[in-house]
C-alpha positions as CSV (number, residue, x, y, z in Angstrom):
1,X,-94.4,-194.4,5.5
2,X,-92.2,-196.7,3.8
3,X,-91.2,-194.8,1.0
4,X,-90.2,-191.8,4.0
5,X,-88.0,-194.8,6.2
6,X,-86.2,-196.1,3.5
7,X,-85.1,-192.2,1.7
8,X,-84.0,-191.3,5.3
9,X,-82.6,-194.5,6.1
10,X,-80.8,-194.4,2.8
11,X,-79.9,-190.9,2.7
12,X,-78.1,-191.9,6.1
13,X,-76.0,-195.1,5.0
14,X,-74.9,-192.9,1.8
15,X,-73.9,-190.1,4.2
16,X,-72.1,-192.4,6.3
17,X,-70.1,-193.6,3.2
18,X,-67.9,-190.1,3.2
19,X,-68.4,-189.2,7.2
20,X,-66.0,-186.0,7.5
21,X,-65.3,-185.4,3.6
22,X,-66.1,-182.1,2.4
23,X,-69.0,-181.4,0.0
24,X,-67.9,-179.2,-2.8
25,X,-69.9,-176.9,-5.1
26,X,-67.7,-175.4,-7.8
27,X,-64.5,-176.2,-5.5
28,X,-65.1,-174.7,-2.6
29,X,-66.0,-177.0,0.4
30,X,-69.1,-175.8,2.1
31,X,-70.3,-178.4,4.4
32,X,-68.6,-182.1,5.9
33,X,-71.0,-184.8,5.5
34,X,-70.7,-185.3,9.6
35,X,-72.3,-181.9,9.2
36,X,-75.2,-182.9,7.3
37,X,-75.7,-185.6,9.5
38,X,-75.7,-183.8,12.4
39,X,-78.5,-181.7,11.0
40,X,-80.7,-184.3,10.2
41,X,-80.7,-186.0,13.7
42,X,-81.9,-182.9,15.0
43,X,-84.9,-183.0,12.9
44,X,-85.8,-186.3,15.1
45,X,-88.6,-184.5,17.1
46,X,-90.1,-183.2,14.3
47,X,-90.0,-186.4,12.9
48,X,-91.3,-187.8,15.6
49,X,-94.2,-185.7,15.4
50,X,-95.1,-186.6,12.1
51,X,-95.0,-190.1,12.4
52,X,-96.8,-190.0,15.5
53,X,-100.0,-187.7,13.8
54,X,-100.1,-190.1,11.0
55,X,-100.0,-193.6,13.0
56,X,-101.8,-192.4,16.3
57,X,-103.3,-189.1,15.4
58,X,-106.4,-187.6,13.6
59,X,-104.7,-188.5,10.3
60,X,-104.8,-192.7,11.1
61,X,-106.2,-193.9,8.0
62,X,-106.5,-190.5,6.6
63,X,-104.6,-191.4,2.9
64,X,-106.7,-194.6,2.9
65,X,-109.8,-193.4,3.0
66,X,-109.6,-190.3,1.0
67,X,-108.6,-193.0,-1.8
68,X,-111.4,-195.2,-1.4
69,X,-113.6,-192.7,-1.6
70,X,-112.1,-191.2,-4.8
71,X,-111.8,-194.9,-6.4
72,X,-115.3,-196.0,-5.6
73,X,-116.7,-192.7,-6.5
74,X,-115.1,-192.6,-9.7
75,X,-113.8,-196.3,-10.6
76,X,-111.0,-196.4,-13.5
77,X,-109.2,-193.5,-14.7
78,X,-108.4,-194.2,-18.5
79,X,-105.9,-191.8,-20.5
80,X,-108.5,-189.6,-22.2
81,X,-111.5,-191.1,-20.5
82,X,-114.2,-188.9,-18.7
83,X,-114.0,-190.8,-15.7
84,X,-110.4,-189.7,-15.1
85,X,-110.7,-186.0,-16.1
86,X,-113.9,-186.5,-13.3
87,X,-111.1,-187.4,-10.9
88,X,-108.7,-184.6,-12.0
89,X,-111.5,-181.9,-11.2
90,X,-112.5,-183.6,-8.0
91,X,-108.5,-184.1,-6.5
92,X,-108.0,-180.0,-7.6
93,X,-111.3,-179.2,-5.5
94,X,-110.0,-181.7,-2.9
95,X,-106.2,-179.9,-2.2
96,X,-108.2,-176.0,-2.2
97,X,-110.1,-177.3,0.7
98,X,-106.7,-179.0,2.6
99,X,-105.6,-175.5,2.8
100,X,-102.7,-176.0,0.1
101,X,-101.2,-173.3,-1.5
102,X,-100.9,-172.5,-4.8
103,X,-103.5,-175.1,-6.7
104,X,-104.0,-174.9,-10.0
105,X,-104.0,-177.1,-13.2
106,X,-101.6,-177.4,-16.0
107,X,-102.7,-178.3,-19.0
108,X,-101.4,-181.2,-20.9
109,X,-102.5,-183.2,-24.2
110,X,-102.9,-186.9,-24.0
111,X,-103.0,-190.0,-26.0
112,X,-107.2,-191.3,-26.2
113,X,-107.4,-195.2,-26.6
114,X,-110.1,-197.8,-26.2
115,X,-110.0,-200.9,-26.1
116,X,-113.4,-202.0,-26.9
117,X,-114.7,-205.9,-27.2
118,X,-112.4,-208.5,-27.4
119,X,-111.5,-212.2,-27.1
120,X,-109.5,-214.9,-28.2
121,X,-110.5,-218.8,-28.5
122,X,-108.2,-221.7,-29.2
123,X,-109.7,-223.7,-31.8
124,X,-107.2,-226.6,-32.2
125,X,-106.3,-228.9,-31.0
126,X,-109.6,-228.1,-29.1
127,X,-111.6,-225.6,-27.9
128,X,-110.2,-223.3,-24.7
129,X,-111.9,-219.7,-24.6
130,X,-108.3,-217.9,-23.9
131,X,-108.3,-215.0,-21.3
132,X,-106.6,-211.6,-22.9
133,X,-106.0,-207.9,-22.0
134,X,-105.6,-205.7,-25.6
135,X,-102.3,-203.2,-24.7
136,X,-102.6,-199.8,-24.6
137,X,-101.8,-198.2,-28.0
138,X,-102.6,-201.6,-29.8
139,X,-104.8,-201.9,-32.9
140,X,-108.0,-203.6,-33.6
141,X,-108.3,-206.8,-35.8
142,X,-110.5,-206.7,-38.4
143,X,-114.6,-207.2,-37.5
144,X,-114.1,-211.1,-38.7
145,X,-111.2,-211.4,-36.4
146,X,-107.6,-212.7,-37.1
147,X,-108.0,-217.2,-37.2
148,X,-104.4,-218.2,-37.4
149,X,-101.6,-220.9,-36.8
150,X,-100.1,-219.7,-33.3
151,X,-95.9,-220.3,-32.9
152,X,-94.7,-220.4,-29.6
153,X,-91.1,-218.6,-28.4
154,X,-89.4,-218.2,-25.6
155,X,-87.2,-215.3,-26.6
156,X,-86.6,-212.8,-28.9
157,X,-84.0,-214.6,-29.8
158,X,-86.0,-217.7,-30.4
159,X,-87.9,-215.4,-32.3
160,X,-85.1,-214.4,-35.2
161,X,-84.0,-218.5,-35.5
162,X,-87.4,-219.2,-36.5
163,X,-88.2,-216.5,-38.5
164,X,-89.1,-218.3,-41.1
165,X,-91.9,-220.0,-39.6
166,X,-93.9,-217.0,-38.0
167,X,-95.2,-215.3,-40.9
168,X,-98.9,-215.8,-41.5
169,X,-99.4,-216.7,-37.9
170,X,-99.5,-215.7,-34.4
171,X,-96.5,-215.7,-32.0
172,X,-97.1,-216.5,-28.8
173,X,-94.4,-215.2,-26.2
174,X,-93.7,-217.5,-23.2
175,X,-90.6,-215.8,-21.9
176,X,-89.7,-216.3,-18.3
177,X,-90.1,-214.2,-15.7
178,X,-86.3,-213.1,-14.1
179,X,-87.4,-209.4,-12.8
180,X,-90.1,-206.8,-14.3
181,X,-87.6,-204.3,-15.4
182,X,-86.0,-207.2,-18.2
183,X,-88.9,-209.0,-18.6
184,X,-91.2,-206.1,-19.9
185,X,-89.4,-205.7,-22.9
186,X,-92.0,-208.6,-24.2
187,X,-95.0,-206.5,-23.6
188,X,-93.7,-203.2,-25.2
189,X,-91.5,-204.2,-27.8
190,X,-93.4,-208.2,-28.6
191,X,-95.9,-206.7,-31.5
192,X,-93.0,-205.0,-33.6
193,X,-90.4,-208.0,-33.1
194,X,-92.9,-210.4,-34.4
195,X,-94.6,-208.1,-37.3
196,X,-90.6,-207.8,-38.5
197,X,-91.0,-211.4,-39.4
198,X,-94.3,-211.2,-40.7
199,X,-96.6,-212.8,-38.0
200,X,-100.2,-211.8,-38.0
201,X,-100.5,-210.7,-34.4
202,X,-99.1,-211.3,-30.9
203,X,-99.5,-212.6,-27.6
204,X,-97.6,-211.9,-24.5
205,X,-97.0,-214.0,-21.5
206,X,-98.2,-211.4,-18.5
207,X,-95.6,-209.9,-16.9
208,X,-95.9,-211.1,-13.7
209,X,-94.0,-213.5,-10.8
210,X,-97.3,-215.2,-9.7
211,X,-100.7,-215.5,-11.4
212,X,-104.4,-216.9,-10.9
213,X,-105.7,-216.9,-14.6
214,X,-105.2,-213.1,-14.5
215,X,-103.6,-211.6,-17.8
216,X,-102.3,-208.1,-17.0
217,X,-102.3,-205.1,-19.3
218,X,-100.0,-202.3,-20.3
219,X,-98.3,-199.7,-22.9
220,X,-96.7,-201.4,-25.9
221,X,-94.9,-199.6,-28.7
222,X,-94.8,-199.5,-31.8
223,X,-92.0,-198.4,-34.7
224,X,-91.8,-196.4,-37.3
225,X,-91.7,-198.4,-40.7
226,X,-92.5,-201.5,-39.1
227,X,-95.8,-203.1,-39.9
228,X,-98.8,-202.4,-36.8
229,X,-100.3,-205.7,-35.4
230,X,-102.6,-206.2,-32.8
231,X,-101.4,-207.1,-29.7
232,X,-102.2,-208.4,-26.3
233,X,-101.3,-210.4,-23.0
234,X,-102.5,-213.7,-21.8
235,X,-102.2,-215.8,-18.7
236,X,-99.1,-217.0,-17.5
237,X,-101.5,-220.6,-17.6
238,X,-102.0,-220.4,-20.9
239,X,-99.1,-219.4,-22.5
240,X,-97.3,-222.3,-20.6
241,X,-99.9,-224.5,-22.0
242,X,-99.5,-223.6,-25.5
243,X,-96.1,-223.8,-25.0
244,X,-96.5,-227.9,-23.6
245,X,-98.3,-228.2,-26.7
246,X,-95.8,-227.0,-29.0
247,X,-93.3,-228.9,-27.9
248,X,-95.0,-232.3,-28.5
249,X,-95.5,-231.2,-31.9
250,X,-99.2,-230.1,-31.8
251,X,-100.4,-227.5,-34.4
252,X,-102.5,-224.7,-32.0
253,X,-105.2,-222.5,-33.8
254,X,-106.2,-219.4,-32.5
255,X,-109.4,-217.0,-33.2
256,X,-108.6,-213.9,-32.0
257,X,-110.4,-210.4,-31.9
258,X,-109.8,-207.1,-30.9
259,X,-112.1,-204.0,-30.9
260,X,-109.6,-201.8,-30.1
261,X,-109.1,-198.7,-31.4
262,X,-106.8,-194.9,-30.8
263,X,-109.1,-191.2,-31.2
264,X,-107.0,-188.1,-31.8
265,X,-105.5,-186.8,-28.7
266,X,-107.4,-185.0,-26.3
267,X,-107.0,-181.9,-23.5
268,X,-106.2,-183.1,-20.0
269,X,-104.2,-181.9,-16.9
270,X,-101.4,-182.4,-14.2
271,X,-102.6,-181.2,-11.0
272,X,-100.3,-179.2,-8.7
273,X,-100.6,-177.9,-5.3
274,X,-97.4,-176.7,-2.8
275,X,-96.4,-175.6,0.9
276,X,-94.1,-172.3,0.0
277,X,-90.8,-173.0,1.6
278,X,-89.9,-170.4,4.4
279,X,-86.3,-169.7,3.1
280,X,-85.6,-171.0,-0.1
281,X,-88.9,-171.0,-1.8
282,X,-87.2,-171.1,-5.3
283,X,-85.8,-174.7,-4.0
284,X,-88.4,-177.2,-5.1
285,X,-89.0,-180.8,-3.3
286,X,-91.5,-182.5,-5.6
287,X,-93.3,-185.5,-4.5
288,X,-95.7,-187.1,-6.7
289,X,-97.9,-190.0,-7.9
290,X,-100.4,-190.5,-11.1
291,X,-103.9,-190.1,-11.0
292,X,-105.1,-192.3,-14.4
293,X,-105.4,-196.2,-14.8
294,X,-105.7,-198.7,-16.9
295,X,-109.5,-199.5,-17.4
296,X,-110.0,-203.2,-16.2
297,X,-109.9,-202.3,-12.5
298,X,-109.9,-199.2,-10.2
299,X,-106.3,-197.9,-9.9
300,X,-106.5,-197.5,-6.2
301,X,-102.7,-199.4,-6.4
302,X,-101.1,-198.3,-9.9
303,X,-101.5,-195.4,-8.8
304,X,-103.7,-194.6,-6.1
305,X,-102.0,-194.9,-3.7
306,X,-98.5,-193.5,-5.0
307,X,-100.7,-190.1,-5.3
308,X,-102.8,-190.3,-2.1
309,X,-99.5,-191.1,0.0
310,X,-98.0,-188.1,-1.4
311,X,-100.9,-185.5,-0.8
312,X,-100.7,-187.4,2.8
313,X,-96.8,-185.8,3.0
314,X,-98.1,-182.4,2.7
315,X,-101.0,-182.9,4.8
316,X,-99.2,-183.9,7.7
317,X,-96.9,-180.9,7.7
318,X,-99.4,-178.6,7.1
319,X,-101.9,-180.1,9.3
320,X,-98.7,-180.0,12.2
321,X,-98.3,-175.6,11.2
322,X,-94.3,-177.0,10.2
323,X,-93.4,-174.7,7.4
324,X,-90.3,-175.7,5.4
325,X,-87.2,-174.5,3.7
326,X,-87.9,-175.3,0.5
327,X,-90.9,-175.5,-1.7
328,X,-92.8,-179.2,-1.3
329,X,-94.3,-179.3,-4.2
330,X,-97.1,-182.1,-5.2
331,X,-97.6,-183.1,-8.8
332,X,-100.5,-185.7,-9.9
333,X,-99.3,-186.4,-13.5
334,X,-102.0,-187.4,-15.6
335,X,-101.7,-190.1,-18.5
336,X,-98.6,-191.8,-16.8
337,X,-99.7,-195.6,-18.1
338,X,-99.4,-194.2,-21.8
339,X,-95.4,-193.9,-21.1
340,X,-95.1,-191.0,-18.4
341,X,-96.9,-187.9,-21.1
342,X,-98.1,-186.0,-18.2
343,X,-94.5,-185.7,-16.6
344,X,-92.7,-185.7,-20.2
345,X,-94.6,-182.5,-20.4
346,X,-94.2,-180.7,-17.3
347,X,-90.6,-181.1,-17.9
348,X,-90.5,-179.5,-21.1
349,X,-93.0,-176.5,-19.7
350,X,-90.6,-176.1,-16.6
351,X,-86.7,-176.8,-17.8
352,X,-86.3,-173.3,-19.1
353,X,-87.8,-171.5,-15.4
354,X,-86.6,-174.2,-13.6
355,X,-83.4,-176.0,-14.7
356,X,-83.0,-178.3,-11.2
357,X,-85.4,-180.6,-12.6
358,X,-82.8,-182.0,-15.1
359,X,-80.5,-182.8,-12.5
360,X,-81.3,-184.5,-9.5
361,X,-81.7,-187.4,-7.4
362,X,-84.9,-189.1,-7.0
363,X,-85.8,-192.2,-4.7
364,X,-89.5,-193.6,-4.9
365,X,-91.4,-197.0,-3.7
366,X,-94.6,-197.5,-5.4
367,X,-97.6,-199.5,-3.2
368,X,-96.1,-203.0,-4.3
369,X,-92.6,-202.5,-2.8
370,X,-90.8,-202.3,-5.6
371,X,-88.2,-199.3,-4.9
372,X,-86.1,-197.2,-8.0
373,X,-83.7,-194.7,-8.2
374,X,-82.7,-192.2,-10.4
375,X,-79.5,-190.2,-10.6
376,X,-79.4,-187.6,-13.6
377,X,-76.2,-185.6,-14.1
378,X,-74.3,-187.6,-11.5
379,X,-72.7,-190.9,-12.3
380,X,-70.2,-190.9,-9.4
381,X,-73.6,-190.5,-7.0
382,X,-75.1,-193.0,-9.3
383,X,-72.1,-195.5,-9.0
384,X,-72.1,-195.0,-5.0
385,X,-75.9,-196.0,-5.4
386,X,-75.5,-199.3,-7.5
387,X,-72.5,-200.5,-5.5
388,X,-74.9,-200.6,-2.6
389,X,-77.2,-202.5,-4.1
390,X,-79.7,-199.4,-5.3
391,X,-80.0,-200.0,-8.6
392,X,-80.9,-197.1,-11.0
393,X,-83.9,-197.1,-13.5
């Protein structure tokens, strides 16, 4: 329900910014922003409704559930795992029976990597076993493992004016945390910075504002022409250890392996299902979440819940008989954690048929309150955006 408060909410405050200007379309005014507004307010019974079936009604607890009984029936949904292809089949079986229209699957290939055994063990200045998370994408160390000199940065920057002392070992990062959008450059981008100076292998400070010993995991990258190093993320704890150390001069040792390991791509699917919109059924509104995971826990947040709250929209106005203007059209992109393939791909299947998806305005709040925007093909929308504090991705 949050994500629905704050796009109508604002939606509002933005129409409120021009109340009484004309709306143009190829310079002809068609309708006054007052207008608009107007329109919306009267929707306030039917809104009323909604929220009413889904806090009070037969639907109370309705999204929940249908997640936990997805997550614990399935567990974690891996890009190119059997467990999430399991969930694919079992959400397309789950929308024919809600009574949605037009459900089907569209295929999609996806990236197939495992992480396999690993660990990592500090062995000067004295034994710590070191909590890690490979990334997604990262390569293996050999059986023996990597044993190496560790040199701690803060910064990329750090990085280049000591250059000469990471090659041969393994560069820790312990950047600060200022927001996730800046700070995850470490995670995706930390492996090829330090294999450009020659280190052996990385390790990432989690990106993360608060932590209890928990390393987190993730996509990193990696660049054409640049040497592949394995890579993963440790505890916000122990990089901040290791970085105490360092600064008091002490040499730290680290033993680190990494069964990882990438198969040839595999077949997969983005699942869609849709209300057909009463007047304007060519006009899509496309809600949407992603059904894989990461593999160390069960997804039902990242992003469980992002996909069951959206099935939830359609539910509720089907489950109320409302039948809208336009098409509202669910999409549960597959392989999203391995940098968005499911959705790269149904843009590239549907820009030809359907050319509103390159430009439009998107507003979405993910399960831990974090809200983005996107404005493509607009920057005078996107500058009204930013200049009240909505911030574009």
């Amino acid at each position: 329900m949050k994500f629905l408060i704050f796009a109508f909410f604002g939606g509002a405050h933005l129409l409120s910014l021009c109340s009484g200007k004309a709306i143009y379309k190829n310079g002809i005014s068609k309708r006054t922003f007052q207008e608009i507004k107007e329109e919306i307010a009267s929707y306030g019974d039917v809104a009323k409704a909604i929220i009413n079936l889904a806090v009070y009604g037969k639907a109370q607890n309705r999204s929940y559930e249908r997640l936990a009984l997805l997550v614990d029936t399935v567990g974690p949904r891996l890009s190119g795992s059997k467990n999430l292809e399991k969930a694919i089949q079992i959400m397309y079986q789950n929308l024919q029976q809600d009574g949605l229209e037009n459900v089907h699957l569209e295929p999609v290939r996806i990236p197939h990597w495992e992480r396999g055994e690993e660990s990592a063990v500090m062995l000067e200045p004295r034994i710590h076993k070191i909590a890690i998370l490979g990334l997604g994408s990262s390569i293996g160390t050999p059986p023996e493992g990597i044993t190496a000199e560790v040199l701690v940065v803060t910064s990329f920057d750090e990085l280049q004016r000591r250059a000469s002392e990471a090659r041969g070992k393994i560069v820790v990062y312990n950047q600060p945390y200022i927001n996730y959008s800046r700070t995850v450059q470490y995670r995706t981008q930390g492996a090829v910075e330090a294999a450009k100076v020659g280190a052996l292998a990385s390790l990432i400070r989690s990106v993360a504002s608060l932590s209890i010993y928990s390393p987190h995991t993730g996509i990193q990258e990696y660049q054409d022409g640049v040497p592949e190093i394995p890579t993963a993320c440790i505890t916000v704890e122990d990089a901040e250890m290791m970085s105490r150390m360092a600064s008091r001069g002490i040499k730290i040792v680290i033993q680190l392996k990494m069964g990882a390991k990438t198969y040839p791509d595999t077949d997969s699917f983005n699942t869609v299902a849709e209300i057909t919109g009463s007047k304007y059924p060519e006009q899509v509104v496309l809600v949407s979440g992603h059904l894989d995971s990461w593999d160390v826990g069960q997804g039902a947040m990242d992003d469980g819940g992002g996909a069951f709250i959206s099935w939830e929209a359609l539910s509720l106005i089907k489950d109320l008989g409302l039948r809208p203007k336009r098409t509202l059209r669910l999409v549960l992109w597959t392989a999203e954690e391995q940098g968005g393939v499911g959705a790269f791909q149904y843009y590239q299947l549907h820009k030809v048929t359907q050319p509103w998806i390159a430009k439009h305005l998107y507003i979405r709040q993910s399960v831990h309150s974090q809200i983005s925007t996107s404005v493509l093909g607009d920057p005078l929308l996107s500058s009204k955006l930013s200049d009240r504090g909505i911030y574009l991705c």
